[in-house]
C-alpha positions in Angstrom: 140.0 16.0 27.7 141.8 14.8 30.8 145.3 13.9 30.5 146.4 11.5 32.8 150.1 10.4 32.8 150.1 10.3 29.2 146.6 8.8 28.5 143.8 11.0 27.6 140.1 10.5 29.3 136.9 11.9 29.1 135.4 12.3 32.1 132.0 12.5 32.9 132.1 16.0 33.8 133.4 16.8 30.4 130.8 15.0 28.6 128.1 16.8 30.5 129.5 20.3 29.4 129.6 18.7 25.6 126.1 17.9 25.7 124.9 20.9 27.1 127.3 22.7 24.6 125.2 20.9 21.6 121.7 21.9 23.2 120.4 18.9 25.7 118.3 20.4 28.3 117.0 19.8 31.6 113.6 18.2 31.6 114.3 16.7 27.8 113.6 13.7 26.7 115.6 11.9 24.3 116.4 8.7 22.7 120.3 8.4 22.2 122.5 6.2 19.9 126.2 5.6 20.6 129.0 4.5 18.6 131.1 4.4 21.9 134.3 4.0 19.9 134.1 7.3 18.3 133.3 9.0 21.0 137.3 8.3 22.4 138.3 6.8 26.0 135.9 7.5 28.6 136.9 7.1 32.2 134.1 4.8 33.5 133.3 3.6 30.3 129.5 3.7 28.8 128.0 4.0 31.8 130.1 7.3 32.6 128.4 8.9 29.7 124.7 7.2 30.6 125.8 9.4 34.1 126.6 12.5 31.8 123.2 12.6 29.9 121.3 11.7 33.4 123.0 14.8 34.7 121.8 16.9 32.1 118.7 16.0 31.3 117.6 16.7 35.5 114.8 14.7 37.5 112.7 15.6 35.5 114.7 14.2 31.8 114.1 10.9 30.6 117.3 9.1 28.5 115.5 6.9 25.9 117.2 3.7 23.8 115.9 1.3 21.0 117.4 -1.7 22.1 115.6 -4.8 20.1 116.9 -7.8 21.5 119.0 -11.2 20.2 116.2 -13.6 18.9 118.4 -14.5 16.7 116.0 -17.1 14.7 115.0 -15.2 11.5 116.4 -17.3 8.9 114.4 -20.0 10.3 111.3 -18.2 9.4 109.2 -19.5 6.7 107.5 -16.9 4.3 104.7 -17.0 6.3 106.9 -16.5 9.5 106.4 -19.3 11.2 109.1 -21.1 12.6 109.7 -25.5 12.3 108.2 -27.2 15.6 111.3 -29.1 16.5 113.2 -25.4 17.0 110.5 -24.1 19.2 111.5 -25.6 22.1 115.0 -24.5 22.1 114.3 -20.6 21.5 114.8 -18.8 24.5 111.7 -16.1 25.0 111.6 -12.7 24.9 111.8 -11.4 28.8 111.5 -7.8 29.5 113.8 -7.8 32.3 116.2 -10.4 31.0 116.6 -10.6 27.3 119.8 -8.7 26.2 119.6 -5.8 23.7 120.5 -6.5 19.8 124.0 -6.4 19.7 123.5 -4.7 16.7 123.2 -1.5 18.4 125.9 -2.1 20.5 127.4 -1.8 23.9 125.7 1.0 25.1 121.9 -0.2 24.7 122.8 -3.0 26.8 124.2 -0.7 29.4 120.9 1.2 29.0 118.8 -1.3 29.5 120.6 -2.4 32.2 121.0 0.4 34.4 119.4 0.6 38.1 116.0 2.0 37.4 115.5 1.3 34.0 112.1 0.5 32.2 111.7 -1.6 28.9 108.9 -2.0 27.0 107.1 -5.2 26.0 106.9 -5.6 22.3 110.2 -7.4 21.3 111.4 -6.3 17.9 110.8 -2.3 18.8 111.4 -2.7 22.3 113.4 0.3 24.1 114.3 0.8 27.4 114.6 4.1 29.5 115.7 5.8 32.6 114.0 8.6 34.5 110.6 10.6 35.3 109.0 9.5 32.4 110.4 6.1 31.7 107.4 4.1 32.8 105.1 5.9 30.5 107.3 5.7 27.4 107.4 2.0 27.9 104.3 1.4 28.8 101.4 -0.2 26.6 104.2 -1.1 23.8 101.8 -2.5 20.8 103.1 -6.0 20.1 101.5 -5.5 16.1 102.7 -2.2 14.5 105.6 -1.4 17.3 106.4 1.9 15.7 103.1 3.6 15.4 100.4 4.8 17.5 101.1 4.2 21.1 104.8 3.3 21.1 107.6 4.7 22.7 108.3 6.6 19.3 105.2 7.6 18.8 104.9 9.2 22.7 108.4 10.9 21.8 107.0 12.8 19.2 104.4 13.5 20.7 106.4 14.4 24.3 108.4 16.9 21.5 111.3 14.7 22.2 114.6 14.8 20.9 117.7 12.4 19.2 120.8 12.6 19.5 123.3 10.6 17.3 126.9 9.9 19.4 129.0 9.2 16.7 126.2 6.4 15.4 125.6 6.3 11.3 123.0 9.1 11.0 121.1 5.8 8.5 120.7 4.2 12.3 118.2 6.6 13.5 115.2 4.2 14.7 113.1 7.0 15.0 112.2 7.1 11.4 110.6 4.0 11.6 107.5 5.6 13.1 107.8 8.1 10.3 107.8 4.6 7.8 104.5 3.7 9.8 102.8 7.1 9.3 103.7 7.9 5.6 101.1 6.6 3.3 103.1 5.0 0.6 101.8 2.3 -1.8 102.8 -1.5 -1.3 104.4 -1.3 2.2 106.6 -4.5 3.0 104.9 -6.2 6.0 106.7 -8.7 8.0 105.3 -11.7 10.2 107.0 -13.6 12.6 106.6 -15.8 15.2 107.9 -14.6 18.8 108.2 -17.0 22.1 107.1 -13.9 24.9 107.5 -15.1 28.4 104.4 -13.9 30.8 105.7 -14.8 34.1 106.1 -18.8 34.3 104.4 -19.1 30.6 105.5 -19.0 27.5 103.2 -18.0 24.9 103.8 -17.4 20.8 102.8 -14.8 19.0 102.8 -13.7 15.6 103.8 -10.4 15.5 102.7 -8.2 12.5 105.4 -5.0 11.3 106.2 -3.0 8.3 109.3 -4.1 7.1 112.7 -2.7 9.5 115.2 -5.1 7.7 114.5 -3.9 4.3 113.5 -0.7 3.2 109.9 -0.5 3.8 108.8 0.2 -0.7 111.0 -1.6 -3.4 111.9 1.9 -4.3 114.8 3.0 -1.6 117.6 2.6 -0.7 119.1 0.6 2.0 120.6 3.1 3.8 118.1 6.3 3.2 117.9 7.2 6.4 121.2 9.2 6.5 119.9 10.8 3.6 116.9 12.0 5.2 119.1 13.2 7.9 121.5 15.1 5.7 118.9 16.9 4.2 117.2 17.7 7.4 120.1 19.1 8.5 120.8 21.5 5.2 117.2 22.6 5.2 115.7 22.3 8.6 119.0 22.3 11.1 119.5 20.9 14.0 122.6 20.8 16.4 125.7 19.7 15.4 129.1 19.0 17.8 131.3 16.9 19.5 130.8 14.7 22.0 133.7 13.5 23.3 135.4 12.5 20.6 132.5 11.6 18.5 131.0 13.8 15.3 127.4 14.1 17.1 123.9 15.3 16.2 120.6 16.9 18.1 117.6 17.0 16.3 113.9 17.4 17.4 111.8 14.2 17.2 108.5 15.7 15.7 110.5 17.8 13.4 112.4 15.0 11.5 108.9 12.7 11.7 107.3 15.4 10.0 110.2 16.0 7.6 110.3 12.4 6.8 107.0 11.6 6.2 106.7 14.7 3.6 110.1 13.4 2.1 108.6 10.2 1.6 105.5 11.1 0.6 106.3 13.3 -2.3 108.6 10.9 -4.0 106.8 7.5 -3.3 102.8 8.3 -2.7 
């Protein structure tokens, strides 16, 4: 850490040693979630440790983010999920290269997604943005039914043997392990509808968009937050890279790996 009169900073140099300390590689690809408070004061803020993972990860890395994005409508929804024609009009739609990340993943995704360079897919609910070689073909071709199977930007990062890395974020926040949710083959699968507004240049067009249930755990049978307890156990049996970034209790793990862990994990309790 940097001390600076009597105030501490990370610096972006810093970071870059921390995240090669924990195992990111040139040439890697990897989707990254940030609690930016836990990671401590960074000098530059979040996009001095966007610049820290770009460093790292080379010309030839690609920095991934699920970054969703504020419709904002859902309790309007009926149980069908369509939405009252008097709101319609007054529901701002879902643009690409306008519509802010959820801030439920906070400040960071937004910084992602708005970043000189970066991509973001099309389909609204799953959507996730990226920066560098690759970025263009994660995003690309983003099924608007089933955003977290075959074809998405999750599926291509197992498939790219991708990596995660968790900044100081809940390990329960991994997105990742939605696509694992969309492979298992569990009984009674929640499936959500809803209507979305999706701007195609100067049109507006709705869409009901088909999804396994991201909201609630996917089967009656979980628990809301069993992602972190995938994770844990992941860790105990199969590793994965644990360290600091920053200030921030942080964690590495290989993308097909944890899939493939958490579609057996699934499977054997809930098939």
């Amino acid at each position: 850490m940097l001390i600076v009169g009597d105030s501490p900073y990370w610096t972006r140099r810093l970071l870059s040693k921390h995240l090669q300390v924990l195992g990111l590689q040139p040439g890697d690809a990897v989707m990254v979630h940030a609690a930016l408070r836990s990671a401590g004061p960074i000098l530059g803020g979040p996009d001095t440790l966007i610049g820290a993972l770009l460093d790292v990860l080379g010309p030839e890395g690609t920095l991934l983010c699920y970054v969703n994005w504020e419709q904002q409508y859902e309790d309007a929804i009926d149980e069908t999920g369509r939405l009252p024609e008097t709101l319609k009009a007054d529901i701002p739609p879902f643009d690409p290269a306008a519509s802010r990340a959820s801030r439920d993943h906070g400040a960071f995704a937004e910084f992602v997604r708005t970043t000189p360079g970066a991509y973001r897919s099309r389909n609204p609910g799953a959507s996730v943005a990226a920066i560098g070689a690759r970025a263009a073909w994660f995003t690309a071709d983003h099924p608007l039914d089933y955003g977290y199977g075959p074809g998405s930007p999750f599926d291509k990062l197992v498939v790219a043997n991708g990596k995660v890395l968790m900044v100081g974020a809940p390990l329960d926040t991994i997105s990742l392990l939605h696509h694992s949710e969309h492979l298992a083959q569990l009984p009674n699968k929640r499936i959500r509808r809803m209507e979305v507004p999706l701007r195609f240049g100067n049109h507006v067009e709705w869409r009901m968009i088909e999804e396994f249930d991201t909201v609630d755990p996917v089967v009656n049978e979980l628990a809301d937050d069993y992602f972190g307890t995938i994770v844990e156990e992941f860790l105990l049996t199969k590793g994965g890279q644990q360290g600091m970034i920053g200030s921030a209790s942080s964690v590495l793990l290989s993308a097909p790996a944890v899939v493939s862990f958490a579609v057996q994990w699934l499977e054997q309790r809930y098939r």
